[in-house]
N, C-alpha and C positions, 0 to 999 in steps of 0.2 A: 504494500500500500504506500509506502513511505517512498517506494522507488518511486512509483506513477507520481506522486505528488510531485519529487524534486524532476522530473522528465517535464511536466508542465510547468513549473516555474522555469525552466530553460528554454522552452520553445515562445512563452511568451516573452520571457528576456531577450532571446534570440527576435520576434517579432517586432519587438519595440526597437531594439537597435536598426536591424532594415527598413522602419519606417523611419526614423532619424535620418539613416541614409540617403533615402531618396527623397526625401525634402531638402536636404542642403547636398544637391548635387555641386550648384555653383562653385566656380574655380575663385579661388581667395588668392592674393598675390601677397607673401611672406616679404619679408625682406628683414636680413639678418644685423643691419644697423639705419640708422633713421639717413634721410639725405647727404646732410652736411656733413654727418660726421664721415659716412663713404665715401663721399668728392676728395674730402679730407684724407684721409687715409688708403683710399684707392682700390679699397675691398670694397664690389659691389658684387654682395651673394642674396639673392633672392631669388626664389622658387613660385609656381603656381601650383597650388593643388584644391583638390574638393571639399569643400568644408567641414564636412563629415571625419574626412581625415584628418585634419586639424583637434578635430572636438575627440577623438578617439586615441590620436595619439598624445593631447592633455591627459587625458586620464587613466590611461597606460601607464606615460611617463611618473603621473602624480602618485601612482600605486606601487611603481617600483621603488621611489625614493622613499616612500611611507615605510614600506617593507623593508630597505637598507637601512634606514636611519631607527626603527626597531630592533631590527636585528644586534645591531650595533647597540643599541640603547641598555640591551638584555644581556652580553657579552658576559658582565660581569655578576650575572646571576645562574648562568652556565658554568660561570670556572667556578663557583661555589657547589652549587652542585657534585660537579666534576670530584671536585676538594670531598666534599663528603662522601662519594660513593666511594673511593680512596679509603678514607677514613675508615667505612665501614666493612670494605674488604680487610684492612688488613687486623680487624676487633675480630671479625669474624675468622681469621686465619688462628690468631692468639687462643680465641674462643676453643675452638677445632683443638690446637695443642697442648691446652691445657688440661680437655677433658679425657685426653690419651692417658691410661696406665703407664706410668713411669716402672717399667721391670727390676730395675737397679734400686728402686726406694722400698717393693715391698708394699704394702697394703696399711695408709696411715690408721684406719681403725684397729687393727689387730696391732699393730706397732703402741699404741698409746693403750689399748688393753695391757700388752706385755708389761710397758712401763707402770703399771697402776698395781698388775701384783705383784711387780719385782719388789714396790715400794710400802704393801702391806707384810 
C-alpha cells in the first residue's frame, strides 16, 4: 500500500515538474557578469537557455550545497561517534578477557575457601 502511495506522489511530482516545463519554454539570456564590468575586463560569457532550466538547475544547485554544507556541519558528530564505537569495541574486547578462566590462577572461590580453613 505504502509502495502505490509513494508511486503516486512521484508521478504527480513528476507531473507538476513537466507542467513547469512547458510553461517556461522561453529562452532566458544569462550573462555571467553585468555590462560594464565585461567591457571592462573582456570576459563576455553568456548563454541562452529555457527557463525551466534555469528554475531546475537553482534548485538542484540549492540542494547540493544544503547537502555539502550538512554534511560538513555533522563531520564532527560522526568522528564522535566513530570515537565511541572504538571505545566500545575495545570495553567489549576487555569484557571478553576478563570473563576467560585464567588456568594458571586456579578457581578464586575454592582459593579463598582454602584460605579460610587454613586460617581456622
Amino acid at each position: 500500500m505504502l509502495r502505490y502511495l509513494r508511486y503516486l506522489f512521484l508521478a504527480a511530482l513528476g507531473l507538476c515538474l513537466v507542467t513547469v516545463a512547458l510553461a517556461n519554454r522561453q529562452l532566458v539570456h544569462l550573462k555571467l557578469l553585468p555590462e560594464d564590468i565585461a567591457g571592462f575586463s573582456g570576459m563576455q560569457l553568456d548563454i541562452q537557455l529555457p527557463m525551466f532550466v534555469v528554475v531546475f538547475g537553482g534548485i538542484i544547485a540549492g540542494l547540493l550545497i544544503g547537502f555539502v554544507w550538512e554534511w560538513l556541519r555533522e563531520a564532527r558528530l560522526r568522528a564522535e561517534g566513530d570515537r565511541a564505537k572504538r571505545d566500545a569495541k575495545k570495553l567489549e574486547r576487555e569484557v571478553k578477557k576478563l570473563r576467560q578462566p585464567d588456568p594458571a590462577k586456579g578457581d578464586d572461590v575454592l582459593a579463598l575457601l582454602d584460605g579460610d580453613s587454613a586460617a581456622r
